[in-house]
N, C-alpha and C positions, 0 to 999 in steps of 0.2 A: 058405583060402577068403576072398575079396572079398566085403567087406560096407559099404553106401556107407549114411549114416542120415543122413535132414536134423530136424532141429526147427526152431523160430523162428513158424509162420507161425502165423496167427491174424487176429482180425477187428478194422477197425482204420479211422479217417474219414477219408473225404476230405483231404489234406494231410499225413496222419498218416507215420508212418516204423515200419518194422521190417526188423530185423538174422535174415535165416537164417544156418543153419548146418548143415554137410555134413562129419562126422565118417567117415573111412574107414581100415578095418580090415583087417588084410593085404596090405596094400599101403601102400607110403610113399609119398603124394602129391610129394614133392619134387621127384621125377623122371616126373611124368608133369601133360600137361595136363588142365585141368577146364572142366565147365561146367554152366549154368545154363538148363533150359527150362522152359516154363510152358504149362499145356494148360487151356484154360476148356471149361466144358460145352456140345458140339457145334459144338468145334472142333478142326482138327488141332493136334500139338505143334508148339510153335514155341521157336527158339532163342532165348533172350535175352543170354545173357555167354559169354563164354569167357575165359579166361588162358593163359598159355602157361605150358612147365612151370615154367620159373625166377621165373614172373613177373616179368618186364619189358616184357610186352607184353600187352594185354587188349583185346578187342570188345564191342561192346555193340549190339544191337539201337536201330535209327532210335528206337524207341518208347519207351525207357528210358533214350536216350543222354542223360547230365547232370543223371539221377535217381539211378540205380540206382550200385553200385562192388563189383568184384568183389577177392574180395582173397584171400590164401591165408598161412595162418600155419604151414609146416613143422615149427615141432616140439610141436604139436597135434595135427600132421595135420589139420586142418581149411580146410575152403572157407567163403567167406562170401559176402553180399548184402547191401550194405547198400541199403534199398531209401528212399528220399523221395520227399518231395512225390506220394503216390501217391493214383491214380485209381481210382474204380472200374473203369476196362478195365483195369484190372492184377488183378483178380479170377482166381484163378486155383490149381489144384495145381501148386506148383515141386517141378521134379523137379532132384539133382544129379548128375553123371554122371563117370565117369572118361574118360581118352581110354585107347585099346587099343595107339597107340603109345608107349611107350619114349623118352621126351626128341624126341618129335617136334620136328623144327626148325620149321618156322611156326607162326607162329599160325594157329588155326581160327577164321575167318569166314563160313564157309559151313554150320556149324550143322548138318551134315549128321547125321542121328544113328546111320550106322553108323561114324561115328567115332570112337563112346564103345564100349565095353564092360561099365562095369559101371552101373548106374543103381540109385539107393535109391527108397523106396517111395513119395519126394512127402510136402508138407507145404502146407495149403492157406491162401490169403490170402485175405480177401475185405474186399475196401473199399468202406464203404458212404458213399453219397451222404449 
């Protein structure tokens, strides 16, 4: 059984910086890609990161591009976020997700989210002004 868990997020100012993190179980991230979305209250979810499975290649949301870094540490098993220079529109539940393929060859840019499978239960940031 697939179990995807994030911690990290919390409340934190303007400028401030925080590192999540996405722990998953029963399955070995190594061989599969990950991502990052984020859903504010009374809004849809939207993508922000992805990596591919080897990590060598990573996306980033217009809105996060040159703040945020998405990274993956295999023998953790764990995803990360590292999140800076952050705004209050980054206020938000991040959610992390697996992808459903198997060493997919591209990277995912289009954030699409029936292209994850398994999703953990969200961990929430909120940045205050």
């Amino acid at each position: 059984q697939v179990q995807v868990v994030e911690s990290g997020g919390g409340l934190v100012q303007a400028g401030g910086s925080l590192r999540l993190s996405c722990i998953a179980s029963g399955l070995n991230i190594e061989s599969y890609a990950m991502g990052w979305f984020r859903q504010a209250p009374g809004k849809e979810r939207e993508g922000v990161s992805s990596i591919r499975w080897n990590g060598d290649s990573t996306y980033y949301a217009d809105s996060v591009k040159g703040r945020f870094t998405i990274s993956k540490d295999n023998a953790k098993n764990t995803l990360y976020l590292q999140m800076n220079s952050l705004k209050p529109e980054d206020t938000a539940m991040y959610y992390c997700a697996v992808d459903r393929v198997y060493r997919r060859s591209q990277l995912i840019t289009d954030m699409a989210r029936e292209d994850f499978g398994y999703w953990g239960q969200g961990t929430q940031v909120t940045v205050s002004s």
